[in-house]
C-alpha positions as CSV (number, residue, x, y, z in Angstrom):
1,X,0.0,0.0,0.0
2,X,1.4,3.2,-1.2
3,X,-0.5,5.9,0.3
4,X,0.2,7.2,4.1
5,X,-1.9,6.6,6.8
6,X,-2.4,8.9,9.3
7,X,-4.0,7.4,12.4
8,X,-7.7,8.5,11.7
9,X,-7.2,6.9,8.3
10,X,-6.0,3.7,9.3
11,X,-8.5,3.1,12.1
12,X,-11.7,3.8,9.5
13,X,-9.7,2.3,7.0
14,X,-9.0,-1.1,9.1
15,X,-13.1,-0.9,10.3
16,X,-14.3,-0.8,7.0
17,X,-12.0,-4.3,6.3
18,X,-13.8,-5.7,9.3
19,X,-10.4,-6.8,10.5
20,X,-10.8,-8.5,14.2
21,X,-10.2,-6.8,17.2
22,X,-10.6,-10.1,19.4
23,X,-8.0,-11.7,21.1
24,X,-8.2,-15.0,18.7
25,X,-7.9,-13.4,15.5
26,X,-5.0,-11.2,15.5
27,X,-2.2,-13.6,14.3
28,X,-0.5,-13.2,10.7
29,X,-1.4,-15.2,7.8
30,X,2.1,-15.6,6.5
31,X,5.5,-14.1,6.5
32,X,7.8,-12.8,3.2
33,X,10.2,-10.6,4.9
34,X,12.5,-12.7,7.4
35,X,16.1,-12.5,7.2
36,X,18.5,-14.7,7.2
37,X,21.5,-12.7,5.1
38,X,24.8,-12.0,6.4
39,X,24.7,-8.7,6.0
40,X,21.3,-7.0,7.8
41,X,20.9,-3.7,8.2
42,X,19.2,-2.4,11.8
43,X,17.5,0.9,12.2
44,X,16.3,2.1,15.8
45,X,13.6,4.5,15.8
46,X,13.8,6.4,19.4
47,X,17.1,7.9,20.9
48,X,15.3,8.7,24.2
49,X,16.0,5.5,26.5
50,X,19.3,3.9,27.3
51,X,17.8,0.4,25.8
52,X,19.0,2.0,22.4
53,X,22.4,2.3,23.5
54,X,22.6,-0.8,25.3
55,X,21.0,-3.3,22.4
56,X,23.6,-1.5,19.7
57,X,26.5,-2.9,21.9
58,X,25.1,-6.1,21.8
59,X,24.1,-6.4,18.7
60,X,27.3,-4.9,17.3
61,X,29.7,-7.0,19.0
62,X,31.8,-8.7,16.5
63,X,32.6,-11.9,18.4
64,X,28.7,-12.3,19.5
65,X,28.1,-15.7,17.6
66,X,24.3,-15.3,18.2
67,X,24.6,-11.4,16.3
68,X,26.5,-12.6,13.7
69,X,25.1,-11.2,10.5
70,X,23.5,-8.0,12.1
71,X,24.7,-4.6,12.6
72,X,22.9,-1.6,14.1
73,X,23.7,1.2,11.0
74,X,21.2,4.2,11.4
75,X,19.3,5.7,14.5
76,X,16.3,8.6,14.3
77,X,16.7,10.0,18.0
78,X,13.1,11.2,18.6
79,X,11.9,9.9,20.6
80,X,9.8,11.4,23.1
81,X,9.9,15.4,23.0
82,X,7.0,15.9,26.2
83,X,8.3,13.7,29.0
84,X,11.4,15.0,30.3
85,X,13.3,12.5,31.8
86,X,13.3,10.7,28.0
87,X,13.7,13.8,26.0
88,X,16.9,15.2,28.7
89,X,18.6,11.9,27.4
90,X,18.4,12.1,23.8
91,X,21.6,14.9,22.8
92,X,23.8,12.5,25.2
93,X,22.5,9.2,23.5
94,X,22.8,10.8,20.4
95,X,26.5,11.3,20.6
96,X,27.3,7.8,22.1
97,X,25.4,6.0,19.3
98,X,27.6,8.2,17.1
99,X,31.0,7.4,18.4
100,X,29.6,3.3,17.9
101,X,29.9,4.2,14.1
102,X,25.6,4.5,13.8
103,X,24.5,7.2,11.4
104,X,22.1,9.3,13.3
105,X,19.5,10.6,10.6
106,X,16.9,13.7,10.8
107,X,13.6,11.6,9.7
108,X,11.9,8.3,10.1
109,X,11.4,8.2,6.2
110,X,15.1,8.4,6.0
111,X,15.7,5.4,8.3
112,X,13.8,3.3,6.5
113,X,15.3,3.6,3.4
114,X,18.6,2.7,4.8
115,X,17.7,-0.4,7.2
116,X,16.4,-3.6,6.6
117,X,14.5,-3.9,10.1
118,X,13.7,-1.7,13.3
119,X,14.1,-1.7,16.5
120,X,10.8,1.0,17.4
121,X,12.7,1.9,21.2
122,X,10.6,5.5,21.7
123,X,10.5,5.4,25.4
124,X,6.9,7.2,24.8
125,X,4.6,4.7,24.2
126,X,2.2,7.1,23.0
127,X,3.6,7.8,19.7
128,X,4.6,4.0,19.3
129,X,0.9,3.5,16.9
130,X,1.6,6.9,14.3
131,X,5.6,5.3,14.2
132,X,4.9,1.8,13.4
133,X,2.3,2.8,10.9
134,X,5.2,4.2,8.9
135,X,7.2,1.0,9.9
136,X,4.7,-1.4,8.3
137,X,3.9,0.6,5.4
138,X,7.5,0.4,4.6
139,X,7.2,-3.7,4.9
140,X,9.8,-3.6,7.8
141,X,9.8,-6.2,10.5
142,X,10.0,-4.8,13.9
143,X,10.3,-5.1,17.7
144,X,8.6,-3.1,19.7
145,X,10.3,-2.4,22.9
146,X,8.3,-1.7,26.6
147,X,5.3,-0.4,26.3
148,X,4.1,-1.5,23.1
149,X,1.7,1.5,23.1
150,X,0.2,4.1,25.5
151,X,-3.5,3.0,25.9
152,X,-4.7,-0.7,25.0
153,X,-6.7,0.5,21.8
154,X,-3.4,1.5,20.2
155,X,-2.0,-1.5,21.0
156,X,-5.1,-3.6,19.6
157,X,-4.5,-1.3,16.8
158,X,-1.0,-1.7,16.5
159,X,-1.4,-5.6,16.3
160,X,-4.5,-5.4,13.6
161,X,-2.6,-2.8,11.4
162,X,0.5,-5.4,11.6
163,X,-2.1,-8.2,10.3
164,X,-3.5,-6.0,7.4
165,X,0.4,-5.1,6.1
166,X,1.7,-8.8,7.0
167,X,4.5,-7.6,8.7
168,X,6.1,-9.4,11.6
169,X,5.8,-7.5,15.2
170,X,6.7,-8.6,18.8
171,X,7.0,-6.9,21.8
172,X,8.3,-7.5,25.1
173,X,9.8,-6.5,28.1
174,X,13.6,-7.8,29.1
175,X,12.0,-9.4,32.0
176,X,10.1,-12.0,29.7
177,X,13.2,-13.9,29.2
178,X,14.9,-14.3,32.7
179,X,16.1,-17.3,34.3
180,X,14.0,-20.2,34.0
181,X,10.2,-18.3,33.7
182,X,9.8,-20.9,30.4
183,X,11.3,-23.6,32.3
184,X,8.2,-23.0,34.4
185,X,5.6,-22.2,31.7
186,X,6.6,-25.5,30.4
187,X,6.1,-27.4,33.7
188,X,9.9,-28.0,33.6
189,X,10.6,-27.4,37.0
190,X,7.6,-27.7,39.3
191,X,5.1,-29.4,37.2
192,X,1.9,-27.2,36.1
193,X,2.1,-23.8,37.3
194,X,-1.2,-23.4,39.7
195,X,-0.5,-19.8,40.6
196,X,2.6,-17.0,40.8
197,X,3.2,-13.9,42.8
198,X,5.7,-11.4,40.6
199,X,7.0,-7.7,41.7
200,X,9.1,-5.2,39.8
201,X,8.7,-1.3,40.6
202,X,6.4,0.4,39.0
203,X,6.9,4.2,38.5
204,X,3.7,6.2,37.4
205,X,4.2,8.7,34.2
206,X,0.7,10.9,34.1
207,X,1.0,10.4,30.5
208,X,0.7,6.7,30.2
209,X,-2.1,4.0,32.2
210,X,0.0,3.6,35.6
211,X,1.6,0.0,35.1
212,X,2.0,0.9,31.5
213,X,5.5,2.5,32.2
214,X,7.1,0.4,34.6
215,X,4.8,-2.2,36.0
216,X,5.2,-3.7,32.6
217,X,7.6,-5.5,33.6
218,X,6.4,-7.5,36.3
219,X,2.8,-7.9,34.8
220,X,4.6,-9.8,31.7
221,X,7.1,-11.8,34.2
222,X,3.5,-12.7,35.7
223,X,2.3,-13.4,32.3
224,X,5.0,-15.7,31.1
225,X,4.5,-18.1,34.1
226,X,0.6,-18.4,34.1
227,X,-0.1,-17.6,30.5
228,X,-2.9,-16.3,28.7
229,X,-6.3,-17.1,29.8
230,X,-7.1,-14.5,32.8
231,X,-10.2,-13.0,32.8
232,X,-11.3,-10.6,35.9
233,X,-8.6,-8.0,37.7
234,X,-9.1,-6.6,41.1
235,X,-6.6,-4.0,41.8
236,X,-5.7,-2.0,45.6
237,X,-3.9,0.8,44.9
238,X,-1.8,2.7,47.4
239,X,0.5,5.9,46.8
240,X,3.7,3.4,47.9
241,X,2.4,0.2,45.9
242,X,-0.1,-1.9,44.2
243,X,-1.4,-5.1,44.8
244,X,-3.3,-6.7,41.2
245,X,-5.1,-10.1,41.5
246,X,-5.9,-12.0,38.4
247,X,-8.1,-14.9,38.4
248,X,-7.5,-17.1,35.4
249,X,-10.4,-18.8,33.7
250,X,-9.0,-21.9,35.5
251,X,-9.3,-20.8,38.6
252,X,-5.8,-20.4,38.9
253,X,-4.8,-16.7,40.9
254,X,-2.0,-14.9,39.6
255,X,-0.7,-11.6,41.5
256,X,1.2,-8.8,41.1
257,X,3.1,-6.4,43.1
258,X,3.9,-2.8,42.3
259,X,6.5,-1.2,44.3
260,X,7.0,2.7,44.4
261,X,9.1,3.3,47.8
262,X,11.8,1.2,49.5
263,X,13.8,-1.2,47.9
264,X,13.1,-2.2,44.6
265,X,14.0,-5.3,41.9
266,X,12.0,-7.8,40.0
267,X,11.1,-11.3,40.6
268,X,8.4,-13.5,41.9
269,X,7.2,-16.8,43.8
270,X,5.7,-19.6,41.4
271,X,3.4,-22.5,43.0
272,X,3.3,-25.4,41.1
273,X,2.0,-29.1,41.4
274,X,5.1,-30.5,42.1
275,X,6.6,-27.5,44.1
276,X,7.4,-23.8,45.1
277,X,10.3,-22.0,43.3
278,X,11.5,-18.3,42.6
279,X,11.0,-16.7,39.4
280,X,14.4,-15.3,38.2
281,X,16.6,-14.1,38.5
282,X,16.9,-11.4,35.8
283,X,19.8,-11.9,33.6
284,X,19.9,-8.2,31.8
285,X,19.3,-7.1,28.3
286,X,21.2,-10.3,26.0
287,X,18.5,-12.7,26.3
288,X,16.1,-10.2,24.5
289,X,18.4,-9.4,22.3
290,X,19.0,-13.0,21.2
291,X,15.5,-13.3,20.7
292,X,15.0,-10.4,18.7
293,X,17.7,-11.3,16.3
294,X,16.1,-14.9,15.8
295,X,12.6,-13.2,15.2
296,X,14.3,-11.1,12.4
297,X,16.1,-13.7,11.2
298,X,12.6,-16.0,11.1
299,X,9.6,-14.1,11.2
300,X,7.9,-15.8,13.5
301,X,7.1,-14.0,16.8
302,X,8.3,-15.3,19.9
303,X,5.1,-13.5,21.5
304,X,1.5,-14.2,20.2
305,X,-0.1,-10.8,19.2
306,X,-3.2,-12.8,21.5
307,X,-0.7,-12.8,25.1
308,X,0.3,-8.9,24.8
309,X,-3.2,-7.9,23.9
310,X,-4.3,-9.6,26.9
311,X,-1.4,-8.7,29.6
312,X,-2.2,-5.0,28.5
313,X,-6.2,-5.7,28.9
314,X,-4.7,-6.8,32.8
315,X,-3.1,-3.6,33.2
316,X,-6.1,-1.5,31.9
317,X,-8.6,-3.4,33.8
318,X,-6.5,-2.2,37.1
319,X,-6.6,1.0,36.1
320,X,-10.3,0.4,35.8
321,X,-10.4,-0.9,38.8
322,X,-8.9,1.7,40.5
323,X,-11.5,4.1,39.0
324,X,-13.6,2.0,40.7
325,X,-12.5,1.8,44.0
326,X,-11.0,-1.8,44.4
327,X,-14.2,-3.5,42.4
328,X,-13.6,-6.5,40.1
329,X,-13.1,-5.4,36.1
330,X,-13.5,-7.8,33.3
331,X,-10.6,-8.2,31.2
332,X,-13.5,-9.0,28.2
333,X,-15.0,-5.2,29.5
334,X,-12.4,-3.6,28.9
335,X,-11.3,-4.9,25.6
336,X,-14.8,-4.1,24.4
337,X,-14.2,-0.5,25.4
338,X,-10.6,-0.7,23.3
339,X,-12.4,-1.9,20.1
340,X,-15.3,0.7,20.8
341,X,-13.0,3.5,20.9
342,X,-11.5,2.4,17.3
343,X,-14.2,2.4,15.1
């Protein structure tokens, strides 16, 4: 597709397809535009976060075995330009990015016509729907990194408008991939997972639904031990911390902690048939990295489109809850309320 869309376009634009918004009909058809060259060319959209700096050093490294073949070439630094602890970063990112030999360039369109895929690493998750427009109308696989969007209708949009141009998209947080969590998903370690308690902080930015920003972290750590399937969130919110209880369709109760004062780090408790084990430990950036070079190099998402919907319908329905003083919110109610608002 040729023209540009411009979010208002491609939201009545996807309604009049009659693409799904449901959490069972989101995945791709098929996949024409995985690597596997030698010689692939990475662009990162968003100089604003020090994830950007961080994944070029990996990624770069000339004696990774697991990076072979892929090289970080071109950045666009912006990026958010409203919240100031991203935007303060960007002049100083800019210049490290340069001194590890990456071309920083003054516009998306430009980016793309130098890379081959994109690392979409705007710490503002609200801009995250008008940049991977331009992404997938350029036919560009991508990562999304932490949040995938700033509300859950952009990223039910996000995930539909990736269907309609049959691009490849994951996103996930770092957290996703420590220390045995698909050991336990798998049952490896304490047999079938009946229920798991995970914490991470979980920083509020005004601009974003609260565990959007940080709480992401530990919401998806809680996701990649009890997988998809929850459907009511009860949230009790305190200036200090959170406490959010799923119940899964199985009955199975899956928790998680928010922390905003005191000490701080990420983990968990999983309960299992077989046992009671610790979630973690986290094991920094590689491991995401990994994954995101074998998703270019494949196509294939490591992370259904279905899962991140759902883990971002969890944190949405505790903001709903919250609104509501504690109550119970269906995770069904509040996807209804995402597709509403994109028609």
């Amino acid at each position: 597709m040729q023209s540009k869309l411009n979010r208002r376009d491609f939201l009545k634009r996807s309604a009049a397809t009659g693409l799904s918004l449901g959490l069972g009909s989101t995945a791709f058809s098929s996949f024409s535009n995985a690597f596997s060259a030698d010689d692939v060319r990475v662009g990162i959209i968003g100089l604003d976060t020090s994830h950007s700096i961080a994944f070029t050093r990996l990624i770069n490294d000339p004696y990774d075995e697991d990076m072979k073949g892929y090289s970080v070439v071109a950045a666009y630094p912006y990026g958010s330009r409203t919240i100031e602890s991203s935007y303060s970063r960007i002049p100083g990112y800019i210049e490290d990015i340069k001194e590890m030999g990456v071309e920083v360039v003054d516009s998306l369109e430009s980016l793309l016509n130098m890379v081959d895929v994109v690392l979409l690493e705007t710490n503002d998750g609200n801009l995250h729907l008008e940049q991977s427009l331009k992404v997938f109308e350029a036919g560009k696989t991508v990562f999304i990194d932490k949040p995938v969007a700033g509300s859950l209708s952009d990223t039910v949009a996000i995930y539909r408008s990736a269907g309609q141009y049959n691009v490849p998209v994951f996103s996930s947080s770092s957290l996703r991939w420590s220390e045995n969590t698909y050991q336990l998903r798998n049952g490896e370690l304490i047999g079938r997972v009946l229920g798991a308690d995970t914490f991470s902080p979980a920083a509020i930015e005004p601009s974003h639904p609260d565990l959007f920003w940080y709480g992401v972290h530990g919401v998806e750590t809680l996701f990649t031990v009890m997988g998809t399937g929850c459907n009511e969130v009860v949230r009790v919110y305190q200036p200090d911390s959170d406490i959010v209880v799923g119940t899964w369709d199985d009955g199975r109760l899956g928790t998680f902690r928010g922390i905003r004062k005191g000490r701080t780090g990420f983990g968990g408790n999983a309960f299992g048939e077989d046992g009671i084990t610790e979630i973690g430990p986290y094991t920094g950036y590689r491991p995401l990295v990994t994954e995101i070079i074998r998703f270019f190099r494949t196509g294939i998402p490591p992370v259904s489109p279905e899962e991140t919907i759902e883990l971002f319908a969890f944190m949405e329905a505790a903001d709903e809850s919250k609104r509501r003083g504690g109550q119970p919110v269906q995770i069904e109610e509040v996807l209804d309320m995402a597709r509403e608002s994109v028609k």
